[in-house]
LOMAR-668232 format. One record per residue (C-alpha): x, y, z. Coordinates in steps of 0.2 Angstrom, whole numbers, padded with zeros to 4 digits, always signed. Layout:
BEGIN
XYZ
...
***
This chain:
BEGIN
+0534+0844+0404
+0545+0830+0412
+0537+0816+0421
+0533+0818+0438
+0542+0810+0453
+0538+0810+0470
+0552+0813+0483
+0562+0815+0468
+0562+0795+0468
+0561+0786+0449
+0552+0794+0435
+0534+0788+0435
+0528+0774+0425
+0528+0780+0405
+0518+0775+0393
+0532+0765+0385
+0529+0755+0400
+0512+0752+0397
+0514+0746+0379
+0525+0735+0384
+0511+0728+0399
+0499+0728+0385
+0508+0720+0373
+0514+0705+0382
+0495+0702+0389
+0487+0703+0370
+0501+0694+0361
+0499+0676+0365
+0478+0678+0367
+0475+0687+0352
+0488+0674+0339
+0478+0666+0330
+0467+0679+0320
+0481+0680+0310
+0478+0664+0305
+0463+0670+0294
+0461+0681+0278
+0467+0697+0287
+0469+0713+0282
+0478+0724+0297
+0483+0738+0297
+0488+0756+0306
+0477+0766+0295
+0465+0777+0305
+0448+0777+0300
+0435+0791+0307
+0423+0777+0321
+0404+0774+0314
+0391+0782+0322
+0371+0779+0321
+0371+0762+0315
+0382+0769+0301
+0398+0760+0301
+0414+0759+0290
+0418+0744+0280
+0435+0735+0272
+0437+0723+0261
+0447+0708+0265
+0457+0697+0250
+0452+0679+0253
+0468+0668+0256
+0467+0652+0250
+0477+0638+0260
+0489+0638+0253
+0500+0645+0237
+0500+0636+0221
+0514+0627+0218
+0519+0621+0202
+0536+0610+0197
+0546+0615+0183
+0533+0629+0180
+0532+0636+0161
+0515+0651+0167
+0520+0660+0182
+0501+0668+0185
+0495+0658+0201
+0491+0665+0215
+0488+0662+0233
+0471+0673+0234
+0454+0670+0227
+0447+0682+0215
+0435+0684+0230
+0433+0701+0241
+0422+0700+0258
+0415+0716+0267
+0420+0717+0284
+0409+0728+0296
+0424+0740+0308
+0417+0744+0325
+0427+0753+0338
+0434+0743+0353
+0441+0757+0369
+0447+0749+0386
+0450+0765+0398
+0457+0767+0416
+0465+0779+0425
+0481+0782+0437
+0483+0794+0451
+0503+0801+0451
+0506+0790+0468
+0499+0774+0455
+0508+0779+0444
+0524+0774+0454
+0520+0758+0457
+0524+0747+0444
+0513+0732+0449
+0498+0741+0452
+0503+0748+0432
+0506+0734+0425
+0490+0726+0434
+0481+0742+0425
+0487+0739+0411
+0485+0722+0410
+0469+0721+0415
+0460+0730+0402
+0471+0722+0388
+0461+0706+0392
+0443+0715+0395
+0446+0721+0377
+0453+0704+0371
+0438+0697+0378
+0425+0711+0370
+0433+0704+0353
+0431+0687+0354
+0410+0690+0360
+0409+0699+0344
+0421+0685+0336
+0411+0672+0342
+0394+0678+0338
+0398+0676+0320
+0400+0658+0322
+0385+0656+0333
+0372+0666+0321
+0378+0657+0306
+0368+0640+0307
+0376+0635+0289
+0392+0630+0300
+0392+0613+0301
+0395+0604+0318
+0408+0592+0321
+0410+0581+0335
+0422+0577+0346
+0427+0569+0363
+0418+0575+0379
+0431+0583+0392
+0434+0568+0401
+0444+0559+0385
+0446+0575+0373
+0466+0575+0369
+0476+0576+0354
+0468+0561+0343
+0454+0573+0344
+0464+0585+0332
+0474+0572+0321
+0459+0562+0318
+0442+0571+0319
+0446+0589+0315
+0464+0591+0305
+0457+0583+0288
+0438+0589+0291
+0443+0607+0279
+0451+0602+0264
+0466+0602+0263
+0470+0602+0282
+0462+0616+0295
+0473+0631+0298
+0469+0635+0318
+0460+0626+0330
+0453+0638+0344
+0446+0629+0360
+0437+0630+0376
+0451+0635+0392
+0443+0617+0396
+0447+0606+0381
+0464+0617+0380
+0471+0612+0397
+0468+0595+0392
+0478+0597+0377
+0494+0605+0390
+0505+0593+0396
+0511+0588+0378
+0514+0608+0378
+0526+0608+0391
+0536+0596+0385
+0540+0606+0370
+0527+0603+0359
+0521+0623+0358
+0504+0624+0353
+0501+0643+0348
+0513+0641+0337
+0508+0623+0330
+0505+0606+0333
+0496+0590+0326
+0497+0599+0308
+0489+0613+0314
+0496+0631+0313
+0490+0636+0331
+0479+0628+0342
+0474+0644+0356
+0460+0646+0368
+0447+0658+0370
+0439+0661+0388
+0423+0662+0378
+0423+0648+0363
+0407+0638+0369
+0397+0653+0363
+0401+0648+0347
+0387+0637+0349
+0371+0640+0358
+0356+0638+0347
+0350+0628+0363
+0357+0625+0382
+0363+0608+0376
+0373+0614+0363
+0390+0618+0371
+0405+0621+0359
+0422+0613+0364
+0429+0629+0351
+0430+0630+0333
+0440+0626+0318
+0445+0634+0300
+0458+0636+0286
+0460+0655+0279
+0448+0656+0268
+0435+0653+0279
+0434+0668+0291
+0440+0685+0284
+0447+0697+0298
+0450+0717+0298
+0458+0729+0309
+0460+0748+0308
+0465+0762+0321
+0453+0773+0326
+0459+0794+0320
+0463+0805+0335
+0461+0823+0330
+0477+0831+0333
+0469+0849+0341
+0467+0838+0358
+0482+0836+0370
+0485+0816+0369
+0500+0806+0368
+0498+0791+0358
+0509+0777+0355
+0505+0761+0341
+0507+0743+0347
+0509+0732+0333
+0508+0712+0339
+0517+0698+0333
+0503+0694+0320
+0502+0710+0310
+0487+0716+0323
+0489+0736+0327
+0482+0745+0342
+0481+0764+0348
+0487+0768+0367
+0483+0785+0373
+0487+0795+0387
+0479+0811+0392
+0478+0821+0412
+0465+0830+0419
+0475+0846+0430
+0460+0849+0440
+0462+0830+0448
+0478+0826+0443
+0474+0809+0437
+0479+0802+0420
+0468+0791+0409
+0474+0780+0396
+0463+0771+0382
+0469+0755+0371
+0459+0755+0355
+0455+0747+0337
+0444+0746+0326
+0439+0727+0321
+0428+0716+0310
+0425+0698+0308
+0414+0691+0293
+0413+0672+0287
+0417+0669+0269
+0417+0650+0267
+0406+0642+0277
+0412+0624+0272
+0427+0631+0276
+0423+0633+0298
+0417+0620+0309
+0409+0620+0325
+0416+0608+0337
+0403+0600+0349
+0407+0586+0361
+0396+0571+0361
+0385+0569+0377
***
């Protein structure tokens, strides 16, 4: 069936369209998970239901590779013997269209847009609960947000995980303090100050809150300290949905679908994945706390 039109104006928007809206909202929020152990991939898995839910295990990643000079064994490897379960639980942002939205391109791309970054922020809850329940994590302190700037990351978090920490994820806050050496070309998701990324997260103070006072600035770790695990959740191919995978820029995968109800003539879309989060190395993460 072709895509409707009304007064046989441009086709309406498609779900290519969408996967692109999506895509460039999760990209640059979701970056650093793939600076943990990781294992993505665009398997489907059947969802967990009743407090049963699937797990995968994820190789540990050490820091880095071994590197040997004029090498005479060629047996090293970059993983720990080590395997840690990951808990999968499905993740689904849905909204719906009517044909006249539909051919509006801003109010689509606002759709779209708009629930990339509700699930984004569903994620990073669950992400950061796992920090938060941990009470082994140790707590390092840094600069309150009047003075926190880059000394902060070059000399009281970058050699706290031996040998240097991977990502740094902060507070909206402490990152926009950490902004105008980013604009003049110093990117920070993609590296700066020795550190792989440095990202923000709407939600990084709930990484600490054993107490009101404890506020995080965010969070630090190399690879082998968080172990991170994605899946697509199976569709059963006897409904009529149209799907399309969106892969990210960090190996991440998620599900779009598209189905229409005739009897209101809207059409709903989902974005999905299944996801896990589980620390291995607790010496490995740090807390970040500013000082009062």
């Amino acid at each position: 069936m072709p895509e409707p039109t009304i007064n046989n104006k441009r086709p309406a928007y498609d779900l290519k369209n969408i996967a692109d809206d999506v895509t460039d909202a999760l990209n640059p929020r979701l970056l650093y998970f793939g600076e943990f152990s990781k294992d993505f991939s665009k398997d489907a898995i059947i969802p967990g239901r009743e407090g049963v839910f699937p797990k995968v295990q994820v190789k540990i990643v050490k820091s880095a590779s071994l590197v040997q000079k004029d090498a005479t064994d060629f047996r090293g490897s970059n993983s720990d013997a080590a395997l840690t379960d990951v808990i999968m639980h499905r993740y689904d942002a849905t909204w719906s269209a009517t044909v006249y939205e539909r051919n509006n391109g801003e109010k689509m791309t606002d759709f779209a847009s708009t629930a990339a970054k509700e699930l984004v922020l569903e994620l990073e809850t669950d992400f950061m609960a796992i920090l938060d329940g941990n009470k082994s994590v140790e707590i390092v302190e840094v600069s309150n947000l009047d003075t926190f700037g880059p000394k902060d990351i070059t000399r009281k978090i970058r050699h706290r995980i031996t040998p240097v920490v991977d990502c740094v994820v902060l507070d909206p806050a402490y990152y926009s303090n950490l902004i105008p050496t980013d604009m003049v070309g110093m990117p920070l998701r993609t590296g700066a100050f020795g550190v792989n990324t440095i990202s923000e997260a709407s939600n990084a103070a709930a990484a600490i809150t054993e107490n009101e006072s404890a506020v995080a600035a965010g969070f630090a770790a190399t690879k082998r300290g968080i172990a991170v695990a994605t899946r697509l959740p199976i569709v059963d191919n006897a409904l009529n949905i149209q799907t399309e995978i969106i892969t990210l820029t960090n190996g991440m995968s998620f599900l779009l679908k598209k189905w229409g109800d005739d009897n209101t003539e809207t059409v709903y879309y989902s974005l999905s994945i299944m996801a896990g989060f589980a620390i291995h190395d607790v010496e490995a993460v740090k807390k970040l706390k500013p000082v009062s």
